[in-house]
C-alpha positions in Angstrom: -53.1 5.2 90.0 -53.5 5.5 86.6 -55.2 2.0 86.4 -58.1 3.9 87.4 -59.2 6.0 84.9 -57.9 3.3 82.0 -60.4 1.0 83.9 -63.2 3.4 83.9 -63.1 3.8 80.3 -63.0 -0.2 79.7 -65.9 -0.4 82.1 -67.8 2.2 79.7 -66.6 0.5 76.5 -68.2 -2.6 77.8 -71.4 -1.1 78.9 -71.6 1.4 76.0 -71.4 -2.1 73.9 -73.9 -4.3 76.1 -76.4 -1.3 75.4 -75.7 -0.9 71.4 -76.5 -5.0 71.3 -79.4 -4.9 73.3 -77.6 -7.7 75.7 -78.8 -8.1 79.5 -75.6 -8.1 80.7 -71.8 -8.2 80.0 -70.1 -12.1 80.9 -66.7 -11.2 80.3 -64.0 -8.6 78.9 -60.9 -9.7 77.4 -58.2 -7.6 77.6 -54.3 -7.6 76.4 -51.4 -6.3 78.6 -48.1 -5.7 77.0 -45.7 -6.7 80.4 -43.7 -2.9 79.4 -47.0 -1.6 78.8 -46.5 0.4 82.3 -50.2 -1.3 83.5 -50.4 -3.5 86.5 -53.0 -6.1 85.8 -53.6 -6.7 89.3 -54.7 -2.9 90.0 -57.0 -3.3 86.7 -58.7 -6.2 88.1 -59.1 -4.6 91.2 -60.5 -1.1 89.9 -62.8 -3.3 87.4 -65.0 -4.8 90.3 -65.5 -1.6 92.1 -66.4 0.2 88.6 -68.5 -2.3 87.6 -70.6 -2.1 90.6 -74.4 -1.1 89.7 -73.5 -1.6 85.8 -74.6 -4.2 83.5 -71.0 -5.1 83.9 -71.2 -5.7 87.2 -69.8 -9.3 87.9 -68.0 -9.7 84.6 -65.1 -12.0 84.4 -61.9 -9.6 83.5 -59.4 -12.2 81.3 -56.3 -10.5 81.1 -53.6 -11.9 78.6 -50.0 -11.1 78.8 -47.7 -10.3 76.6 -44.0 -10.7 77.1 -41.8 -8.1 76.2 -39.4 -9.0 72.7 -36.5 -8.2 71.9 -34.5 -7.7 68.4 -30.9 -7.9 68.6 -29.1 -5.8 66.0 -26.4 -7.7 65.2 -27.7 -10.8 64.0 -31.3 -10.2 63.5 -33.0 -12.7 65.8 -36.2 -11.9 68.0 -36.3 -13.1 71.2 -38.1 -12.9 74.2 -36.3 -11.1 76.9 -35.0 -12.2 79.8 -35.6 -11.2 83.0 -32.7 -8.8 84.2 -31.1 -8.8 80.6 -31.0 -7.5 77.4 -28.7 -9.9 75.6 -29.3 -12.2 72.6 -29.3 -15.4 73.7 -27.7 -16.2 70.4 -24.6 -14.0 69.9 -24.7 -11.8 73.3 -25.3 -8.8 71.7 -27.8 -6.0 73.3 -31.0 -6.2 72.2 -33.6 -3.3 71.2 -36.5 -3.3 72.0 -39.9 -3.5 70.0 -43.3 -2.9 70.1 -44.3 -6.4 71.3 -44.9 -6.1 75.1 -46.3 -2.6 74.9 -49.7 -3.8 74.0 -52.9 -2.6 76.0 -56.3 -2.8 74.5 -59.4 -4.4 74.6 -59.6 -7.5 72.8 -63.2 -8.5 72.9 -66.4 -8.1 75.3 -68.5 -10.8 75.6 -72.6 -10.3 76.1 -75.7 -12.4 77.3 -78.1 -11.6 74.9 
């Protein structure tokens, strides 16, 4: 349920910039979701049309990128992707740590009809 009150505050951001450029309306927001970010992209989506309602958002496309969680094993140095259900380094076996890629949530860019 925290989707929700994220959402509201990218449906602002939007609006808040549509209105500071003078645009008619906003086409589309682009936004980037780290997969261990703790966001499910699906609720987003879903909060985004109902929040948008009545807003010069209101029928904006939401185009959410993303971004797969990497890995950096310690015992050899490589960065890898990780895969699902492990933590291992596909290169020496070692356990992984984990970095920031993956945590990633933020607006990207908000596109306006002018």
């Amino acid at each position: 349920m925290h989707e929700y009150p994220l959402t509201k505050r990218i449906v602002d951001i939007a609006v808040r910039e549509a209105e500071e450029q003078k645009a008619r309306r906003v086409l589309a927001v682009r936004l980037v979701v780290g997969e261990t970010s703790g966001i499910i992209a699906e609720s987003v989506q879903m909060y985004f049309d109902v929040i948008a309602e009545g807003t010069p958002a209101e029928g904006a496309e939401l185009l959410i990128t993303s971004v797969k969680p990497e890995m950096r094993c310690p015992a050899c140095g490589r960065k890898f992707i990780r895969p699902r259900f492990s933590f291992s380094c596909p290169d020496c076996g070692a356990l992984g740590e984990p970095t920031e890629t993956g945590r990633e949530f933020y607006i990207e860019s908000v596109e306006l009809e002018i």
